[in-house]
Each structure stands twice: as structure tokens, then as C-alpha cells.
Residue, then its C-alpha position, 0 to 999 in steps of 0.5 A: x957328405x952325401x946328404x950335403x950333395x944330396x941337398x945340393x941337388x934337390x936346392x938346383x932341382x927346385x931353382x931349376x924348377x922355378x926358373x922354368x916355370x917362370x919362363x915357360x910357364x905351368x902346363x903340367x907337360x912343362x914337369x917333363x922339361x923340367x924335370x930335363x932341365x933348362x938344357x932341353x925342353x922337348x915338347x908337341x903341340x896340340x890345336x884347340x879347335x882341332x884336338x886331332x892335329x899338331x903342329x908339324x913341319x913338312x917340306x920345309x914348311x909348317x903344318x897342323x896335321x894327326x899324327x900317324x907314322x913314325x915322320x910325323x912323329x919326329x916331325x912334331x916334336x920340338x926342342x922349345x928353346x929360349x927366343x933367339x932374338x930376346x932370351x925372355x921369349x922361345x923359339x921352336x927347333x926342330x927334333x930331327x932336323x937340329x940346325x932348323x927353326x921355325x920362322x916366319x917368312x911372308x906371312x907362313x910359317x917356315x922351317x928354315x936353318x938357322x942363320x946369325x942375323x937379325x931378321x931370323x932371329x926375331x923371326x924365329x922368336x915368339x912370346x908366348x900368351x895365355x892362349x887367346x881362346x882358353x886360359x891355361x893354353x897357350x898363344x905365341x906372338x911375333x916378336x917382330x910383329x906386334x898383335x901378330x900370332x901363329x895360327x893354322x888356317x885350312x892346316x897351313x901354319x901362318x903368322x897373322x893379325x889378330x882380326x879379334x874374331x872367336x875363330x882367330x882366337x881358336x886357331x891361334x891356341x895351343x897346348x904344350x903336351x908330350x912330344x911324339x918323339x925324342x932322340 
């Protein structure tokens, strides 16, 4: 009996696996969601031009900055969620404040408590691309506005057109890597 429930397990672990694979793709962070299931996927991101700074809410809006004290901790780490809009793409929840998504208002990239309507939604929800500047990281690009993408100017978060330069494509790049805090 205990080896049928013992396959069991490993048959869902590995589906488990697969699905998150397919979804999120294969970062070798992405093992540690994984290995959470698709419950909770808790990660951080790290700039590829500035290797330094994460992406972070602060007041309410969002940032690129180092991480050095136990907030900005808590305020880079992200539950990376389905999409909110379209189940096929993510979203990003804030780890400690679980009502708060980010979003895009105006250009800027927000964090905003969740509301059920349409616009916030799809605010809120991005497909995530191979990253723009360098296969293997990863871009995210409005789900609502087509060839728009998070990226970081001057450490502001904003959600812009890809103008096709190097520099866009660099601050519009990210890596997934272990987050900074879980509760």
C-alpha cells in the first residue's frame, strides 16, 4: 500500500513539475516553486543591467533598487501567480501586503489592491518572454498593451513600448531568483 501512495506522489510531483515548467518556464529557481507546487510560487527578480537592484514596491509604487534591510526584503519578494486576466500568463502579488498586485496605471508600475474589474485585471496580468536582452532571462509584456513591457528607467518601474534599442531591451530583462523573504 505504501508504495502505491508513495507512486501516487511522485506520478503528481512529476505532472506537478511539467505543468510549472510549462507555464513558468525552466529557470533553475523556478525548482524551488516547483517544489511548493502550483499553490505558491514565491520568487525575486533581479535587473540585468544592474545586477545590484531587484524589482521592489515602495509607497505604493514600483522600483528597482539593493536590497539591504529586512523591508526591502519583504518588499521584493513576490508570490508569482497565474495572470489575472488570462490563467496562461502571471501576475505578481506582493508577499506582505497579499491583497496588492502589481499593475499598470499611466505608464508606472503600481501596487494596487486587487479589484474584480476588467481593467485591473489585465493590468495586473503579463506574458512573460524570453528576455529581451539575453535568452534564458526573462521579459514580461502587458497583457493589454501589445509590445509594451515592464522595465526600469532611472529605478522607476514603468510599463513602455519597446523602442528596439539595446538599452530598452536591457531594462526590460530580468531573472527570477530566490526570494528574499517568505512568510
Amino acid at each position: 500500500m505504501k508504495r502505491v501512495k508513495g507512486s501516487w506522489v511522485a506520478i503528481l510531483a512529476v505532472l506537478s513539475a511539467g505543468f510549472a515548467t510549462l507555464l513558468f518556464g525552466s529557470s533553475p529557481v523556478l525548482r524551488e516553486a516547483r517544489a511548493q507546487g502550483m499553490k505558491e510560487h514565491l520568487v525575486s527578480l533581479q535587473s540585468f543591467n544592474y545586477p545590484k537592484t531587484y524589482i521592489r514596491h515602495r509607497d505604493g509604487l514600483g522600483y528597482t533598487t539593493e536590497i539591504s534591510s529586512e523591508l526591502d526584503r519583504k518588499d521584493a519578494s513576490w508570490r508569482l501567480t497565474r495572470g489575472l486576466a488570462d490563467r496562461r500568463h502571471v501576475s505578481f502579488q506582493s508577499v506582505n501586503f497579499p491583497n496588492e498586485y502589481l499593475r499598470h496605471e499611466d505608464g508606472r508600475l503600481k501596487l494596487h489592491d486587487f479589484e474584480d474589474a476588467d481593467l485591473f485585471l489585465k493590468d495586473a496580468t503579463f506574458k512573460r518572454v524570453n528576455g529581451l536582452a539575453k535568452a534564458g532571462w526573462v521579459s514580461f509584456e502587458s497583457v493589454n498593451c501589445p509590445d509594451h513591457f515592464i522595465r526600469h528607467k532611472h529605478g522607476a518601474l514603468w510599463v513602455e513600448k519597446n523602442d528596439g534599442t539595446a538599452l530598452f531591451a536591457k531594462d526590460a530583462t530580468f531573472r527570477f531568483v530566490m526570494p528574499f523573504y517568505r512568510p
